[in-house]
C-alpha positions as CSV (number, residue, x, y, z in Angstrom):
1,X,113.4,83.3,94.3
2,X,110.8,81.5,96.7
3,X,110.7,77.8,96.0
4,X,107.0,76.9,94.5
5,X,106.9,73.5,96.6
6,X,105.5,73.6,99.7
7,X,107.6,71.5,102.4
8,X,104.5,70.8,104.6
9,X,104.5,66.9,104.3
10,X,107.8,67.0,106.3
11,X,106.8,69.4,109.0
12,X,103.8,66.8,109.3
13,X,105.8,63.0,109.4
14,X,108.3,64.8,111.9
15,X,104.9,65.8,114.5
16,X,103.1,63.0,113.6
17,X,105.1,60.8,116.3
18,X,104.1,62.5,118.8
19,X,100.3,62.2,118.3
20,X,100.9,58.5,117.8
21,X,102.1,58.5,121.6
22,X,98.9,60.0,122.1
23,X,96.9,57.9,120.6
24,X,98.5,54.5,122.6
25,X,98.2,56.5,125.7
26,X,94.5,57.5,125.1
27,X,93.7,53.9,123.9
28,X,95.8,51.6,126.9
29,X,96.2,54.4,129.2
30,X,92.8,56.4,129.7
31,X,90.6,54.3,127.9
32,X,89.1,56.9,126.0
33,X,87.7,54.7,123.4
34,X,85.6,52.4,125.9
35,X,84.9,54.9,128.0
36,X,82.8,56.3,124.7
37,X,81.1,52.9,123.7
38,X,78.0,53.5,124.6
39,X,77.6,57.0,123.7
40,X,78.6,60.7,123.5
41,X,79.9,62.5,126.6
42,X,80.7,66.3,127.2
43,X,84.2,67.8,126.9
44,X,84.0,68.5,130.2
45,X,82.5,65.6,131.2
46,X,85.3,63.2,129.7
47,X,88.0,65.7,131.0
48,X,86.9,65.0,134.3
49,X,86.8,61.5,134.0
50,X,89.9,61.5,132.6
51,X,91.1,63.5,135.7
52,X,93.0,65.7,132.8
53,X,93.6,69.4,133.5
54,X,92.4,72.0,130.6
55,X,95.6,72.1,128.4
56,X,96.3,68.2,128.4
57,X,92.5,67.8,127.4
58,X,92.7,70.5,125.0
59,X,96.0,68.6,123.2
60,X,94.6,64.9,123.6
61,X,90.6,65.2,122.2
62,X,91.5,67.4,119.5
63,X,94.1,65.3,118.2
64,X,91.8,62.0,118.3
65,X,89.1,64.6,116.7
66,X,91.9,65.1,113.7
67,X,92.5,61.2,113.3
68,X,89.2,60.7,112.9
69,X,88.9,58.6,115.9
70,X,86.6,61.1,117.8
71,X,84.3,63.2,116.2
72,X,82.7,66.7,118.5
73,X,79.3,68.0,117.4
74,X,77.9,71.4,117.4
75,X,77.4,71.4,121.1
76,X,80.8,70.4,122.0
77,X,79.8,66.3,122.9
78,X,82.9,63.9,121.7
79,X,81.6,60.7,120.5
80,X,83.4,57.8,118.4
81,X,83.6,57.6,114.6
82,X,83.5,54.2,112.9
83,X,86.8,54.4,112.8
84,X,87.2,54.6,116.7
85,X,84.9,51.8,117.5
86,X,88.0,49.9,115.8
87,X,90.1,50.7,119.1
88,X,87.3,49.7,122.1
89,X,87.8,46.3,123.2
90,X,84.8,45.0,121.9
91,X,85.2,45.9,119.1
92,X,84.5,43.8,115.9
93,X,86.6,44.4,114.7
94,X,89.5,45.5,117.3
95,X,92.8,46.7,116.8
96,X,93.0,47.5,120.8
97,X,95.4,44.8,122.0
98,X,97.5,45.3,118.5
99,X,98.0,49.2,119.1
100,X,98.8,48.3,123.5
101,X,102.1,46.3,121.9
102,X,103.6,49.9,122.3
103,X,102.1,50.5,125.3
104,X,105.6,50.0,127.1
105,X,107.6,51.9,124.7
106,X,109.4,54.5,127.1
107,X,107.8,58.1,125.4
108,X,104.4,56.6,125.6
109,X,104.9,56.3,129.6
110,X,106.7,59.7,129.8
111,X,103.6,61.0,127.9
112,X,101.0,59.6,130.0
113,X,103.0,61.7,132.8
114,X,102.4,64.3,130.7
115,X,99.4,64.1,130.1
116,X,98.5,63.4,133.9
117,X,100.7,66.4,135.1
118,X,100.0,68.4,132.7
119,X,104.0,68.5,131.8
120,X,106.9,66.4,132.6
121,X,107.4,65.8,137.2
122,X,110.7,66.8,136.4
123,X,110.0,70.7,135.1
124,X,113.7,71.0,133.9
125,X,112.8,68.6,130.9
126,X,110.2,69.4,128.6
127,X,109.7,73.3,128.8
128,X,112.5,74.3,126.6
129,X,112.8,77.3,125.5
130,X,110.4,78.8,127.4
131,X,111.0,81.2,130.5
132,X,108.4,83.2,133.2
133,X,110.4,85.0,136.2
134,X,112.9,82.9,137.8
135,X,112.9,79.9,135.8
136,X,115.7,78.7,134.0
137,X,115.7,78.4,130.1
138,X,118.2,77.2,128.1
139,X,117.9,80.6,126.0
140,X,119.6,81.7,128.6
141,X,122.6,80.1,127.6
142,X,124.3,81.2,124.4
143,X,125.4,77.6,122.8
144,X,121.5,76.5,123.2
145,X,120.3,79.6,122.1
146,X,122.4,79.4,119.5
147,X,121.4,75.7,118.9
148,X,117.8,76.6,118.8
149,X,118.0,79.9,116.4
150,X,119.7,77.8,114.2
151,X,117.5,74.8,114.1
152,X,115.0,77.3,113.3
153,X,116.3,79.1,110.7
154,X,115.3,77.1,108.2
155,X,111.3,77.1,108.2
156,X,112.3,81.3,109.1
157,X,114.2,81.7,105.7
158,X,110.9,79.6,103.7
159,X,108.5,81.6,105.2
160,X,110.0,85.0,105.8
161,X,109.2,86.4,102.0
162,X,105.6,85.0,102.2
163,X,104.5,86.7,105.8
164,X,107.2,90.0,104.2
165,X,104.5,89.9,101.1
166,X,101.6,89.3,102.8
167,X,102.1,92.1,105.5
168,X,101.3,96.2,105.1
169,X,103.3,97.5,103.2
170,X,104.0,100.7,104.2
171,X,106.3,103.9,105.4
172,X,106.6,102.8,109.6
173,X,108.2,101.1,112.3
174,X,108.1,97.4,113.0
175,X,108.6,95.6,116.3
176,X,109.2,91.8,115.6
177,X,108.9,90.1,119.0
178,X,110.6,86.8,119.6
179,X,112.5,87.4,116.5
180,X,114.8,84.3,116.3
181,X,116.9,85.2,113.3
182,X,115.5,88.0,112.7
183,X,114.9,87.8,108.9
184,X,111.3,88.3,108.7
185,X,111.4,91.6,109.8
186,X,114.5,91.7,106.9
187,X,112.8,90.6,104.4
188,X,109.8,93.1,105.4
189,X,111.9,95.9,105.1
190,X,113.9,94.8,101.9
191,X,109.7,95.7,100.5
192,X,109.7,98.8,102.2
193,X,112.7,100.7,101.5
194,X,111.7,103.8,104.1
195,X,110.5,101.6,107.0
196,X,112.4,101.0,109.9
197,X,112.5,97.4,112.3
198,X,113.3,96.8,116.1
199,X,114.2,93.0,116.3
200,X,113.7,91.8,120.1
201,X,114.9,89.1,121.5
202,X,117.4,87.6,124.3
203,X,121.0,88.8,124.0
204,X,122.2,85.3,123.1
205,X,119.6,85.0,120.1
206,X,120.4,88.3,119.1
207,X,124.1,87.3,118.3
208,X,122.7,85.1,115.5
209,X,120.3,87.6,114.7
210,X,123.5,89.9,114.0
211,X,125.1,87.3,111.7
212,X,122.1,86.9,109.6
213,X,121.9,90.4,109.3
214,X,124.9,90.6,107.9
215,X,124.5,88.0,105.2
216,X,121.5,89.8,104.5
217,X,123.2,93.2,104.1
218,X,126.2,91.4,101.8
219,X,123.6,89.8,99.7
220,X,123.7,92.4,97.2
221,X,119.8,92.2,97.3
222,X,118.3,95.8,96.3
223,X,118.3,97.7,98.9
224,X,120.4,95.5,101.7
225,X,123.4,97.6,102.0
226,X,121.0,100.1,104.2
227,X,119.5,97.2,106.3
228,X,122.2,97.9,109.2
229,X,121.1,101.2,109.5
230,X,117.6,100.0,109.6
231,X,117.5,97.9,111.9
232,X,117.8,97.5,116.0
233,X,118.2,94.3,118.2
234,X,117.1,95.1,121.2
235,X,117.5,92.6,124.0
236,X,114.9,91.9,126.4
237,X,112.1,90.0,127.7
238,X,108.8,90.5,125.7
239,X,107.2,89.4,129.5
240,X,108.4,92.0,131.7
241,X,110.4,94.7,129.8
242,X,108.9,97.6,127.9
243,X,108.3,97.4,124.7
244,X,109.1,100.2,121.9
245,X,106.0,101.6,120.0
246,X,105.3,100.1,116.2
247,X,102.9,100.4,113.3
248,X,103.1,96.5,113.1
249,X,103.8,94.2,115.8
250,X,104.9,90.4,114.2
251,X,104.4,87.7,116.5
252,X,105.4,84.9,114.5
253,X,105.8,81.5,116.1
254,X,105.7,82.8,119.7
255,X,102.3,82.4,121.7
256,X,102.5,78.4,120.6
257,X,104.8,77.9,123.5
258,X,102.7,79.8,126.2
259,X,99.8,78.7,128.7
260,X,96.4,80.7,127.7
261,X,96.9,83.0,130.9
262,X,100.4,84.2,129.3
263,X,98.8,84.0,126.1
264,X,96.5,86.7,127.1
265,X,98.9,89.2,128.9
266,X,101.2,88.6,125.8
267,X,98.0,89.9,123.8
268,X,97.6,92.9,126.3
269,X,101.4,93.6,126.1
270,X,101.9,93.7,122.1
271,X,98.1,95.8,122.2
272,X,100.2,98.5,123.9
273,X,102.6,98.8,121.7
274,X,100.9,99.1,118.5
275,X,100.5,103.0,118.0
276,X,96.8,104.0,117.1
277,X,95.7,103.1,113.9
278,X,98.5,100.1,113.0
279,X,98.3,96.1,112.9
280,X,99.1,92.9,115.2
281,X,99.9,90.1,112.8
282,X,100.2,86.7,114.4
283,X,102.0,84.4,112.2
284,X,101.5,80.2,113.1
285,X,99.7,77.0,113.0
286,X,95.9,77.7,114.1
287,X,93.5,74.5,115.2
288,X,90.2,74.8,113.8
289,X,87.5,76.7,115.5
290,X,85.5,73.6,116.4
291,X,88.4,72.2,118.2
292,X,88.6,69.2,116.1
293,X,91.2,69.4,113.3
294,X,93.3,69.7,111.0
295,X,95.6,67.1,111.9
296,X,98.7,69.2,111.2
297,X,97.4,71.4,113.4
298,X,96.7,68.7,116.4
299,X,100.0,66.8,115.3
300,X,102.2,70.0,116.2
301,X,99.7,70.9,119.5
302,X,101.2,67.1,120.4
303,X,104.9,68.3,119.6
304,X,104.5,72.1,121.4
305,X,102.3,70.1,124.5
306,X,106.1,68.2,124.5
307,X,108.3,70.7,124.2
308,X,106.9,74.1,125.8
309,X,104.3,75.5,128.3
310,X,101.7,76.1,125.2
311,X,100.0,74.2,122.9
312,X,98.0,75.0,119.5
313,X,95.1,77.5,119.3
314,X,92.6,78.3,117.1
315,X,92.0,81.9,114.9
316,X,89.2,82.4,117.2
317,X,90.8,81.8,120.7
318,X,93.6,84.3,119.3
319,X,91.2,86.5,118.0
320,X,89.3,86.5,121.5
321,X,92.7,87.5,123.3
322,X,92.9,90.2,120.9
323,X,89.6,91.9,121.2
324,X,90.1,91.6,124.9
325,X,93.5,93.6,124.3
326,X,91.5,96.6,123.0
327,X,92.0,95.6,119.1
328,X,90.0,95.0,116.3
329,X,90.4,91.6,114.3
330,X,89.8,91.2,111.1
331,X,88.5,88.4,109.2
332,X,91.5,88.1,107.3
333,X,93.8,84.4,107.1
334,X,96.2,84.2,104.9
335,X,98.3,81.0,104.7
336,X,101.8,80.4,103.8
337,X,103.2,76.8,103.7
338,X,104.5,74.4,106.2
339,X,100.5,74.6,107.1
340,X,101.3,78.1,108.5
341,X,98.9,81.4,108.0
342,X,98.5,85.0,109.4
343,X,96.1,86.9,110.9
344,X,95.8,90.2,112.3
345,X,94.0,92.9,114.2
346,X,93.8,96.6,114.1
347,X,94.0,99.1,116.9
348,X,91.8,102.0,116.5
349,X,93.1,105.5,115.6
């Protein structure tokens, strides 16, 4: 049975160090908060000030937007909130030399560089996980892979029966892209006991995808003993190879850790593959529409900005990619936990 509790408070102390990194390096590092004092300025305007390329800007004034530090209007201007006057150095009062005490604490500095470079100098840190042509990823290897899946599997094994509930249920084919473990697209078909999955993902993830299917298949659950028969893993590269056709197409977790240009062909690339008439469901974290909250959502942009090539977007950035792609999106969000929810789109019959 699905725990009741939702596990979101840990999810949201873990990211939260990050944003604090973000927060000294906006206060010592870029002056943000001065730079503010005597009045609103643009987005673009500050960005260019800041001499911060788009994704870096569109990590750093969300998250001060979602500590209430910065505040954006309807016309996109960032000002400061009372709150932020508390971190200009005129402030009365001040807490801007108290917060600069961290200011030479060593993953402040490297995110600064970050934030400057828009990633680390050194492109081997900083970008796990994530691979475009040539590059190397640590997917690639089997023990990191393995690492990662595994590290993973948790939130996958909370949040599988919710996104398994909340999807169509229905007689079809599902393609889960990115698949990790793979137990979303087992749980989905555990509620649909006619429906077939392809699980896609790189050979090494796979492997633990295999073991997990077989824990699901021996967990004398109704209706696991046919799940092997079921189910494909198919190993491949959701950026290059061919992907089979599905009435649903899961992309849970996955365009987080892209740029927006990959974003979008990953948009046009699922689009293809949803036969006339099915569903894209993007499962994750989504930012506001305004760009200035929640702070889960702006603490975990902070983390991803760390960690891969993406960041966090909002339902109507994803929803733009997706009407681009030739679909229809719904109105629909559904949340889950961890601060997670789903959305979707339809392609026309």
């Amino acid at each position: 049975m699905q725990p009741t509790i939702d596990l979101a408070p840990i999810t949201r102390h873990l990211r939260a160090m990050y944003s604090s990194r973000l927060l000294i390096a906006a206060t010592h590092y870029f002056n943000v908060f001065d730079r503010l004092s005597n009045g609103p300025k643009s987005s673009a305007a500050l960005q260019r000030e800041l001499e911060l390329k788009d994704r870096p800007a569109m990590v750093l004034f969300p998250a001060l937007c979602g500590m209430d530090m910065l505040m954006r209007d309807a016309a996109g201007n960032l000002s400061l909130t009372e709150l932020g006057r508390g971190l200009t150095t005129d402030g009365k009062p001040s807490l801007h030399s108290y917060l600069c005490l961290e200011k030479d604490e060593p993953t402040v500095v490297e995110m600064v560089e970050r934030l400057r470079n828009d990633g680390p100098l050194d492109k081997t840190k900083g970008i796990a996980y994530t691979k475009e042509g040539d590059e190397p990823s640590p997917m690639d290897d089997p023990e990191a892979a393995r690492f990662l899946t595994l590290a993973l599997s948790g939130r996958a094994l909370y949040l599988s029966p919710l996104v398994a509930e909340a999807l169509p249920a229905r007689k079809g084919h599902l393609l889960d892209v990115a698949c990790g473990t793979g137990v979303f697209a087992y749980e989905w078909l555990l509620r649909n006991p006619e429906s077939t999955a392809t699980i896609l993902d790189s050979a090494s993830v796979l492997a633990v995808a295999a073991e997990f299917l077989e824990s699901f298949v021996n967990s004398g659950r109704p209706g696991a003993n046919t799940l092997r028969d079921r189910v494909r893993l198919l190993p491949g590269d959701m950026l290059v190879d061919d992907l089979p056709r599905a009435d649903i197409v899961l992309a849970a977790s996955l365009f987080h850790d892209w740029p927006e240009p990959t974003c979008e062909k990953l948009a046009q690339r699922f689009a293809q593959a949803v036969n006339p008439g099915g569903e894209l469901w993007v499962h994750d974290l989504f930012l506001d529409d305004t760009l200035d909250g929640p702070l889960a959502a702006t603490d975990y942009s902070a983390m991803l900005f760390w960690v891969t090539k993406g960041r966090a977007y909002s339902r109507k950035e994803y929803r733009r990619w997706l009407a681009d792609a030739g679909l229809k999106p719904t109105t629909r969000y559904i949340p889950t936990r961890v601060d997670y929810g789903l959305i979707s789109a339809v392609k026309p019959a």
